[in-house]
Backbone bond lengths (Angstrom), bond angles and torsions (degrees), N, CA, C in turn:
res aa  C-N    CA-C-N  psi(-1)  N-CA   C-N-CA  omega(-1)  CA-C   N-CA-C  phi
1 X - - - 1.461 - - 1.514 109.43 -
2 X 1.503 104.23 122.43 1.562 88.19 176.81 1.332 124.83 -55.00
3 X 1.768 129.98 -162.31 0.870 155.32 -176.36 1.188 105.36 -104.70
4 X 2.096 120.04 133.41 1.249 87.48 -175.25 1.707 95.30 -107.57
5 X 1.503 115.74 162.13 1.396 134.40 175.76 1.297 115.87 -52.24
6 X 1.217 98.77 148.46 2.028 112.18 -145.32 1.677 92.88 -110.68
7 X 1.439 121.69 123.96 1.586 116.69 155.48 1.440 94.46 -117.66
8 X 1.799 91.33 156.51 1.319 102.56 145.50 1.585 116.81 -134.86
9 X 1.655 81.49 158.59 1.894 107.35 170.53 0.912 111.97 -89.25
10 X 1.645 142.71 103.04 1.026 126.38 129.15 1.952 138.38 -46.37
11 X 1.449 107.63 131.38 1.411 97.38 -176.91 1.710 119.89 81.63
12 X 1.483 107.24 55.82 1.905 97.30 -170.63 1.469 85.00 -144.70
13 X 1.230 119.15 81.77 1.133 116.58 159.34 1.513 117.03 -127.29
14 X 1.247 122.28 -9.11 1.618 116.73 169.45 1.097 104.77 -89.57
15 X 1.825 110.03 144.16 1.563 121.15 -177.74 1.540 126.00 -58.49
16 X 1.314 109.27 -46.42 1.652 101.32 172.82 1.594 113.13 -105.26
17 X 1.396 115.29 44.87 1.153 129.58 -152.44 1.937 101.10 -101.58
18 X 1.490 127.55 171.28 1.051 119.51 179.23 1.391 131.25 -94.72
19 X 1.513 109.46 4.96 1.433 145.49 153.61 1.599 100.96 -43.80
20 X 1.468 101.77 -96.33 1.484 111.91 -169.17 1.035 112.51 -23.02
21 X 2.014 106.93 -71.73 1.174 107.86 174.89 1.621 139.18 -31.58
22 X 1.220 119.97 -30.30 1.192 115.84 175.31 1.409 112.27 -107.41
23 X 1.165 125.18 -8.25 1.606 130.54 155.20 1.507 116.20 -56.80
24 X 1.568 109.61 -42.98 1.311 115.89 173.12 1.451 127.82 -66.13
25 X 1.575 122.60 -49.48 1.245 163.47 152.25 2.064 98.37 -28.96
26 X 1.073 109.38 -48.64 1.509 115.24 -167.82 1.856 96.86 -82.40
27 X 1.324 108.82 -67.13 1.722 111.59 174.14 1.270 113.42 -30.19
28 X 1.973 110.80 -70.96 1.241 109.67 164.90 1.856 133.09 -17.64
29 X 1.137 119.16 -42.66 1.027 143.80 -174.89 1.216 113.54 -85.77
30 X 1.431 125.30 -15.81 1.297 126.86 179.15 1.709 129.18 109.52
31 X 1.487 96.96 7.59 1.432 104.09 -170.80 1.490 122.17 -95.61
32 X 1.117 153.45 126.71 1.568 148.41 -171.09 1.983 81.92 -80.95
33 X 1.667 107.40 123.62 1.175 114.63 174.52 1.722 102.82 -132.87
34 X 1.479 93.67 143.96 1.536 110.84 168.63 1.117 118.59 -91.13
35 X 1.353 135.59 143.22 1.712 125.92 173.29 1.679 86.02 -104.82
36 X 1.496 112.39 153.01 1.411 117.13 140.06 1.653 111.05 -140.84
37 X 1.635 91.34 140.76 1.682 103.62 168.49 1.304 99.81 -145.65
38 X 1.430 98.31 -174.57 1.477 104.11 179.02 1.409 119.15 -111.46
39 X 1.661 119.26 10.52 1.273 111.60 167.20 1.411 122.29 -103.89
40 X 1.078 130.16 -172.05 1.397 136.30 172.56 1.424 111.67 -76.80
41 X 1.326 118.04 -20.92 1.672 124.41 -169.09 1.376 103.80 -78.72
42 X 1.395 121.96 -19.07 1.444 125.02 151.26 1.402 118.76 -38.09
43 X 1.308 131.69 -61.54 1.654 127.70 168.89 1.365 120.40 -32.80
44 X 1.482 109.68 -28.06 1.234 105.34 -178.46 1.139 128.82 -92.43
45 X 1.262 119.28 -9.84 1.486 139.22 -168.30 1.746 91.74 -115.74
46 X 0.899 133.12 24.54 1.449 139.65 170.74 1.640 96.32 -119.71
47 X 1.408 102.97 -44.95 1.947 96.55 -173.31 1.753 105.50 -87.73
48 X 0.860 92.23 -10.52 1.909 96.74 167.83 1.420 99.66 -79.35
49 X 1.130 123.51 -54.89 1.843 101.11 -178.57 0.968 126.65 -93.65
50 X 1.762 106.06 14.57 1.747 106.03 -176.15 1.938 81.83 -92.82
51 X 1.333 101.28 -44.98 1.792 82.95 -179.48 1.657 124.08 -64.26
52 X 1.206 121.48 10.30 1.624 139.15 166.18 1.763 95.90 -86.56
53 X 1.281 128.05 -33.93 1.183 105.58 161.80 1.982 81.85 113.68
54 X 0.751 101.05 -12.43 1.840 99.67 165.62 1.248 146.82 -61.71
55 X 1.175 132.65 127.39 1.086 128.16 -179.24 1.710 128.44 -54.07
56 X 1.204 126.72 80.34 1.497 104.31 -149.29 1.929 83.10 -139.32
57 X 1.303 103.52 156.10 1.689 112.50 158.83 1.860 108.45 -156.17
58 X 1.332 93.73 175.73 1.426 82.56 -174.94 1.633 114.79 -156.60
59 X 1.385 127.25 153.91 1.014 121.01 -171.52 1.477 107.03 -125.70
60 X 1.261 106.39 161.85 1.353 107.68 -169.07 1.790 104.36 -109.71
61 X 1.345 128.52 130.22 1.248 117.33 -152.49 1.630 95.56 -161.55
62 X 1.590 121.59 130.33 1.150 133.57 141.84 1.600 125.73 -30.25
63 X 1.084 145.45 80.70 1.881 114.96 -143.94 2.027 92.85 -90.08
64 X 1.245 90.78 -20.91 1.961 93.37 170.42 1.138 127.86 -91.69
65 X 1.631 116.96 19.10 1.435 115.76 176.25 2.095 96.76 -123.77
66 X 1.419 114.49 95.33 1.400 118.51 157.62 1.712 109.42 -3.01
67 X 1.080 115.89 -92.30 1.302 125.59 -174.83 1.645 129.23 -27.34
68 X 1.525 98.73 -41.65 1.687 115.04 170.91 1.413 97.73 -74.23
69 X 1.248 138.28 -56.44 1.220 157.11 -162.67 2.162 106.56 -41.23
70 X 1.731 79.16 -62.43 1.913 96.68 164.60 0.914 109.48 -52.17
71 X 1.353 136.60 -56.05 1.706 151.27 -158.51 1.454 104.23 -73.97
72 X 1.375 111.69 -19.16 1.510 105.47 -167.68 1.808 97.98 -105.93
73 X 1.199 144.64 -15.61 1.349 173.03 -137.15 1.870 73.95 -119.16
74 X 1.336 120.04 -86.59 1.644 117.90 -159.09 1.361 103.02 -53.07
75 X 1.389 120.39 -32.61 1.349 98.93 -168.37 1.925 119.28 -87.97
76 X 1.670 106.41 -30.54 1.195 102.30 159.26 1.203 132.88 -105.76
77 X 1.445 134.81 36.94 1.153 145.50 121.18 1.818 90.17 85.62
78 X 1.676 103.13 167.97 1.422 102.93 -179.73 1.584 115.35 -54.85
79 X 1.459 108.04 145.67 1.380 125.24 175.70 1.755 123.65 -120.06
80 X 1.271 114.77 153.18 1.967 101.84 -179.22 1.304 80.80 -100.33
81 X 1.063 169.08 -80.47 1.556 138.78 -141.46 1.825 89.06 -117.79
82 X 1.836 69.23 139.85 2.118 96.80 139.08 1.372 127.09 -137.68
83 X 1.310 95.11 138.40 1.566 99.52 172.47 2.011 104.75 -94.94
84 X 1.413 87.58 119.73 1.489 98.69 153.17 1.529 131.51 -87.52
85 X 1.525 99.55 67.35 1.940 106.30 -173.77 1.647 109.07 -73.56
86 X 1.193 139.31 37.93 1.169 150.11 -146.49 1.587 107.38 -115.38
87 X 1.699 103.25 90.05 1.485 103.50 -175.35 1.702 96.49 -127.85
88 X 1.529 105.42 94.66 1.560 98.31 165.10 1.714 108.72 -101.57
89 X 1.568 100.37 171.77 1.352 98.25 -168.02 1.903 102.25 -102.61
90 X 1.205 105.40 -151.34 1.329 116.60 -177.55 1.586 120.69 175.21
91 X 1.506 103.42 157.95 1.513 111.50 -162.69 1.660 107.72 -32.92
92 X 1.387 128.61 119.87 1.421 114.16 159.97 1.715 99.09 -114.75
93 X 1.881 80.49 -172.97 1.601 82.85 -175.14 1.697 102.17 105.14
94 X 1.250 130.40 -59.77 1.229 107.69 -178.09 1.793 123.52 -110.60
95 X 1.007 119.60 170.70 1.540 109.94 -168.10 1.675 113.17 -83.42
96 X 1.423 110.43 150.60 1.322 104.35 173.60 1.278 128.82 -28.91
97 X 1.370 130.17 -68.82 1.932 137.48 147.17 1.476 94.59 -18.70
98 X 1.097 152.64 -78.94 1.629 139.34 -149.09 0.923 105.44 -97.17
99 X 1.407 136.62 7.51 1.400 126.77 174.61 1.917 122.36 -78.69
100 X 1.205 102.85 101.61 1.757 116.03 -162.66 1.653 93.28 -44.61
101 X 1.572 116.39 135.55 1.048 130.59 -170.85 1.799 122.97 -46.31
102 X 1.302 92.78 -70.07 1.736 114.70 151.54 1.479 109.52 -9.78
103 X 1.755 107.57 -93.46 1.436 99.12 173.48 1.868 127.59 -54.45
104 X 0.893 110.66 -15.92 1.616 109.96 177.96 1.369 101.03 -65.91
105 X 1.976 114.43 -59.45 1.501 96.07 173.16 1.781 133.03 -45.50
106 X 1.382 102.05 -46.50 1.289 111.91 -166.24 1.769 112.92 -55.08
107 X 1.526 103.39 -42.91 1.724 112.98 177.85 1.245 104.58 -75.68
108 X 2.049 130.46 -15.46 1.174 97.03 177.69 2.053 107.07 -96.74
109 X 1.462 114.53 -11.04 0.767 118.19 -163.17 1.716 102.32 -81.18
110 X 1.015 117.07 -32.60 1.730 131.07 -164.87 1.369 96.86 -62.65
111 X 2.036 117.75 -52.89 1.168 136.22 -137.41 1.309 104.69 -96.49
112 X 1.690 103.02 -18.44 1.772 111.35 -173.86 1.944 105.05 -103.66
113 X 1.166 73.35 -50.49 1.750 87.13 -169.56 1.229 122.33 -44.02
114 X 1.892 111.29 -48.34 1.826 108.47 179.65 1.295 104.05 -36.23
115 X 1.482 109.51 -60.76 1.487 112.96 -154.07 2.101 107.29 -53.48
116 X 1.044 79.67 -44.10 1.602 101.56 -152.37 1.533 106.47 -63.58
117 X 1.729 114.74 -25.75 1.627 124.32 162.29 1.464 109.26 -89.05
118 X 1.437 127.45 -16.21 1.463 115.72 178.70 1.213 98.95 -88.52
119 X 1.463 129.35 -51.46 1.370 109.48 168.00 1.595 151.94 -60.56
120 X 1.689 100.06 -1.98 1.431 119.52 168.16 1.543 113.81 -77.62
121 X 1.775 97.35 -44.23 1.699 101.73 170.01 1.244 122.91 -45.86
122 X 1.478 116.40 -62.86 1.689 145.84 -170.13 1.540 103.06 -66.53
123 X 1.348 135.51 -39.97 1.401 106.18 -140.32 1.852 90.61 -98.69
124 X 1.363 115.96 -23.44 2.019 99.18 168.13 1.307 120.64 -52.07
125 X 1.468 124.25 -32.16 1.175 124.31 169.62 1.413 136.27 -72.33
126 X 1.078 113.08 -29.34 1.747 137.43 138.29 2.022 106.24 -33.53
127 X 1.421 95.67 -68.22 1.562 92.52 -162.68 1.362 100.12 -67.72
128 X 1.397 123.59 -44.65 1.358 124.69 -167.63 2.067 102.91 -47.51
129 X 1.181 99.68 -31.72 1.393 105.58 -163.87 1.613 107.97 -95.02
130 X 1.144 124.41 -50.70 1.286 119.89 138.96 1.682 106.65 125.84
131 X 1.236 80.60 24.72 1.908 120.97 169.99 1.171 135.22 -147.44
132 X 1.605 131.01 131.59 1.665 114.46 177.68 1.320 88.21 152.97
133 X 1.533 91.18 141.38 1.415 132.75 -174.72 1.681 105.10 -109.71
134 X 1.661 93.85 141.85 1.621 95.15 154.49 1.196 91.60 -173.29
135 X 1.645 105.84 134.36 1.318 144.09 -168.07 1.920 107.60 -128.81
136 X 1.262 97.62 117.59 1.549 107.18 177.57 1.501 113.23 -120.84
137 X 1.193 102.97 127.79 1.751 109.91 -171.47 1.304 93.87 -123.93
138 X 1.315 107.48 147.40 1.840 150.50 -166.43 1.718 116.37 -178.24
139 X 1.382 88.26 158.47 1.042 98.11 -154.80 1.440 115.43 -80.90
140 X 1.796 134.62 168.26 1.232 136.36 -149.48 1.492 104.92 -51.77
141 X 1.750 100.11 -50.66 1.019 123.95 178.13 1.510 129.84 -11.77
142 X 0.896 158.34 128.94 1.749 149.19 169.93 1.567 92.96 88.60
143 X 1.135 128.96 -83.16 1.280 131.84 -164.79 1.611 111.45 -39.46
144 X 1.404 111.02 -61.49 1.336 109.16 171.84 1.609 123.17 -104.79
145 X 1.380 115.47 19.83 1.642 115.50 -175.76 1.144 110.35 155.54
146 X 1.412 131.25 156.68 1.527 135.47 -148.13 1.793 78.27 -136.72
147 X 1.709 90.22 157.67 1.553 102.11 172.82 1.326 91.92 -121.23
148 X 1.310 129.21 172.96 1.346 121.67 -161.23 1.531 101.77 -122.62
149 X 1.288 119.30 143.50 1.548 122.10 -172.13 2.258 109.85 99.23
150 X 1.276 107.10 2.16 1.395 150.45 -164.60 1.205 134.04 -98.82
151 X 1.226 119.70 -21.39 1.558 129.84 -146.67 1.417 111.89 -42.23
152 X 1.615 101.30 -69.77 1.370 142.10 -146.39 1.855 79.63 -64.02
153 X 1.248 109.77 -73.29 1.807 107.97 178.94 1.730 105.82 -35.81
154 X 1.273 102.60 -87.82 1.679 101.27 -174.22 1.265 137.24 -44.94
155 X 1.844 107.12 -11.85 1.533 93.24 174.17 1.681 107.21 -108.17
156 X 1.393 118.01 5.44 1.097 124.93 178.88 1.737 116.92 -81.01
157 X 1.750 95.16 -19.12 1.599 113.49 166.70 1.221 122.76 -74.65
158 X 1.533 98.31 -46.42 1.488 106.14 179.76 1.733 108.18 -62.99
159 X 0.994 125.73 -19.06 1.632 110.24 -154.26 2.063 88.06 -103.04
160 X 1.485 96.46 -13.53 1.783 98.80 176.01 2.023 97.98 -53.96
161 X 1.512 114.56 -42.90 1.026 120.42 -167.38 2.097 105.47 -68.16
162 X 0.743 108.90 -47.49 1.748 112.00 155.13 1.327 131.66 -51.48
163 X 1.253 115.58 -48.65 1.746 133.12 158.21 1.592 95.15 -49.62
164 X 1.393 138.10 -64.07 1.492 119.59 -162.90 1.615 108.15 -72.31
165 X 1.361 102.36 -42.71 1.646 104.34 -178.63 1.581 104.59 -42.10
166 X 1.647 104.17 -54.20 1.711 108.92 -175.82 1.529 123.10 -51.51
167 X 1.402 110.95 -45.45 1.700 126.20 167.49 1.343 126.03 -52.79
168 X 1.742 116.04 -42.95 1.252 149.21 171.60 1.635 94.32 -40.77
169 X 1.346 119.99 -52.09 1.930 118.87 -151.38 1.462 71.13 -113.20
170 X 1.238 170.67 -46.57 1.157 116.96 178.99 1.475 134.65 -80.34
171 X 1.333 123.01 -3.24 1.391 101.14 179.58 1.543 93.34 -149.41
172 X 1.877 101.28 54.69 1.363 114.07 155.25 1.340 109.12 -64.99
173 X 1.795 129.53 -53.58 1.099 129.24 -169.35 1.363 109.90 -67.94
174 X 0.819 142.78 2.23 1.472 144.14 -173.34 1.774 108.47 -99.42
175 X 1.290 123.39 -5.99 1.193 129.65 -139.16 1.518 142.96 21.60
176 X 1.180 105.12 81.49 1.316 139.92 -143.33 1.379 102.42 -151.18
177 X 1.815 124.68 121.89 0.840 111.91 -167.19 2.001 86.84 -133.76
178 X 1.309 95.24 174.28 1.638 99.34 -178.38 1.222 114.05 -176.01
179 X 1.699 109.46 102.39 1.355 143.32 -168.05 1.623 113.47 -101.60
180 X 1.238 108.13 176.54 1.790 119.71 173.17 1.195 101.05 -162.52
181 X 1.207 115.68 163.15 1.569 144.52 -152.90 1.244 101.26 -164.22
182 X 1.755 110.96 99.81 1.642 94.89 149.57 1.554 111.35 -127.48
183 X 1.242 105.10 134.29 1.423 137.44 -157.85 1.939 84.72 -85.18
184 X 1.660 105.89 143.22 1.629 106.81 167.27 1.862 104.29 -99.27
185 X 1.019 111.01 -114.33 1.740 119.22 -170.72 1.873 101.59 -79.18
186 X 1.016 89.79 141.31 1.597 103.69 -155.78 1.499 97.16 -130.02
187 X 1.750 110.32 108.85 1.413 99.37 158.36 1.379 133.50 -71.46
188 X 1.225 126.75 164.90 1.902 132.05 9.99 1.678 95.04 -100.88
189 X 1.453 120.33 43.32 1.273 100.12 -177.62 1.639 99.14 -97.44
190 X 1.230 116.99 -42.00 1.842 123.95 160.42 1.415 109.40 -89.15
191 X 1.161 119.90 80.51 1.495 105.19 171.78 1.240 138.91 -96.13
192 X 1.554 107.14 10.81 1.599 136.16 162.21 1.481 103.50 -88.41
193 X 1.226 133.20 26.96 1.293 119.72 -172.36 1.629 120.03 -139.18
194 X 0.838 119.70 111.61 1.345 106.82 -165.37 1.863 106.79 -133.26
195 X 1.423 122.18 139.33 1.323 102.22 28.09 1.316 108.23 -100.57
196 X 1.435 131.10 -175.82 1.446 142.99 177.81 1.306 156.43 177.17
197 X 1.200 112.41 126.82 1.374 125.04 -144.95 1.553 113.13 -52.04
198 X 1.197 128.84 174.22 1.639 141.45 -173.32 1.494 110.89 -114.12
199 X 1.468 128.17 137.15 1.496 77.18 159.05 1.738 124.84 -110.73
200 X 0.816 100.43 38.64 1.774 128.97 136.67 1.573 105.58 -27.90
201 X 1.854 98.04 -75.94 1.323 120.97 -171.45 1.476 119.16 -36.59
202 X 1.483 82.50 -65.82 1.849 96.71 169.81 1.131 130.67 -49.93
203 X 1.425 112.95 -49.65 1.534 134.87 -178.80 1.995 100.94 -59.43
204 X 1.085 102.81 -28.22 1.624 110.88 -175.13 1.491 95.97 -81.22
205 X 0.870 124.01 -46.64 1.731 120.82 -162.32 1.695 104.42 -86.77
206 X 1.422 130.86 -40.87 1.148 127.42 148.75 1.540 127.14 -31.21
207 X 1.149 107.57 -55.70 1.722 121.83 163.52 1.578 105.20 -42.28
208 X 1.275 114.71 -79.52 1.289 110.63 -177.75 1.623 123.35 -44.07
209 X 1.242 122.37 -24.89 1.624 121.92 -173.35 1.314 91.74 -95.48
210 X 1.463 122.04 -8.96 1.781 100.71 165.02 1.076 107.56 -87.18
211 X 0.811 138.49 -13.97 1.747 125.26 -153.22 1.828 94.63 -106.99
212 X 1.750 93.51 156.52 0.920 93.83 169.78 1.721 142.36 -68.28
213 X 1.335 95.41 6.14 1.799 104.17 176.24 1.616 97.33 -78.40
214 X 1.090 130.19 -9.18 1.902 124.78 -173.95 1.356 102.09 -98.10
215 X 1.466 138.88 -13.22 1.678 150.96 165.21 1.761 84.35 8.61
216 X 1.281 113.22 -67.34 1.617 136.54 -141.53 1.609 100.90 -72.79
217 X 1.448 108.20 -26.84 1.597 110.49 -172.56 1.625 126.40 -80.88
218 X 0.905 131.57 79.10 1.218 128.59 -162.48 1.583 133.34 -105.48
219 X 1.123 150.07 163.97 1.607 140.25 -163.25 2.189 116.98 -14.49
220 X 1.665 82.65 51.07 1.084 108.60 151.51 1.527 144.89 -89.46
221 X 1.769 143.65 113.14 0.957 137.99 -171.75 1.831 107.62 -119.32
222 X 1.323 99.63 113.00 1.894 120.03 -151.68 1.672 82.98 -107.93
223 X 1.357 120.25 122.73 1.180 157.70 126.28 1.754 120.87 -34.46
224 X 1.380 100.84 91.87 1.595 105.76 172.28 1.240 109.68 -117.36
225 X 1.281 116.19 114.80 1.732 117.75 -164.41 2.181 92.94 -174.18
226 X 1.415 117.67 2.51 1.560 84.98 175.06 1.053 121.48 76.10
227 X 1.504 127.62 -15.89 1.441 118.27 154.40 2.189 80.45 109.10
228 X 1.015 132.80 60.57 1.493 124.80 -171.20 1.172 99.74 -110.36
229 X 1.507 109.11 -49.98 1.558 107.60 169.77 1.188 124.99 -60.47
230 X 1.193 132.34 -31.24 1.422 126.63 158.70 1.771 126.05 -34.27
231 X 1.806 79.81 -54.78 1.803 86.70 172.02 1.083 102.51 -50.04
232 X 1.262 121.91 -63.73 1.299 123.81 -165.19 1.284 123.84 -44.07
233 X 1.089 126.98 -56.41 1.410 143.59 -156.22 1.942 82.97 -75.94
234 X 1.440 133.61 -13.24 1.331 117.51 -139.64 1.805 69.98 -125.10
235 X 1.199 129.04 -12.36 1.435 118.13 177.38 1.345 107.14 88.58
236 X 1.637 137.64 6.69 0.880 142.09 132.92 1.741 149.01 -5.46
């Protein structure tokens, strides 16, 4: 019997969080998946889907310190999908112009970088093999609109959406594909708010860019938000 194909989650350690969800969502499907975070509340969301009867393990990992990052790459070995669930925040409150240099690097480096070293690790092993997915989700934010007092966060999102386009053309020929997802208001954290996404939702659309029915989808970044920005943009 073969072996079955390995993803990982980065970032799935809160319970109704958009981690799980797609940690769960991927097993379901048949995949042996790793979670990594950096808290302990990770254990628990590993024994919640080991009692679903899933294939799941998990590591506990710095995702903003390089070094853990390597260490976590040696220990679970090449994978066909990753999820880049990697949403840290950063200094708000003051405007781009006053934002002290220091922190500007740090929110853009924290907010860009996970992705940008897990996907340097992951994607030779993908081509070598001559399959593999990786899908990174963030938030609406940057990609389609900046909040103000923000910068350093939102433009470090937006350029996630450039990073996949860039990954996308190189190791299209390899079959290797490399998508993004940013999800807008996410229940039950607004649940007076509508309209709004699940992360069900997410966890569903992630699924699909792994599998081989998405072959066709490529340095694409898909907008799940209900059409909000529209309002928005319409003054709504």
């Amino acid at each position: 019997m073969a072996e079955p194909l390995k993803a990982l989650v980065a970032a799935a350690g809160a319970q109704s969080g958009v981690g799980i969800a797609v940690a769960r969502r991927l097993a379901q499907a048949g995949f042996a998946v790793t979670l990594a975070a950096p808290t302990p509340r990770l254990h628990d969301r590993v024994a919640e889907l080991r009692a679903e009867g899933l294939d799941v393990q998990g590591h506990l990992v710095d995702l903003a310190d390089a070094d853990e990052i390597a260490a976590l790459f040696d220990a679970v070995g090449p994978v066909a999908v990753l999820v880049n669930n990697t949403i840290l925040g950063a200094a708000r409150g003051a405007s781009a112009a006053a934002l002290d240099p220091q922190v500007w690097s740090r929110g853009v480096a924290a907010n860009l970088a996970i992705a940008a070293r897990l996907s340097r690790l992951f994607l030779p092993g993908m081509q070598t093999n001559g399959w593999g997915r990786v899908v990174t989700v963030g938030p609406v934010t940057g990609p389609q609109h900046m909040v103000p007092g923000r910068a350093a966060f939102d433009l470090a999102k937006a350029a996630l959406s450039d990073m996949t386009e860039a990954l996308a053309q190189e190791v299209a020929q390899a079959g290797v594909t490399v998508n993004a997802v940013v999800p807008g208001w996410i229940a039950p954290d607004l649940p007076g708010v509508a309209p709004v996404s699940t992360v069900a939702d997410l966890a569903s659309l992630v699924a699909f860019l792994a599998s081989p029915q998405a072959s066709y989808v490529n340095g694409t970044t898909l907008v799940v938000e209900g059409g909000t920005v529209l309002q928005e943009r319409d003054g709504v």
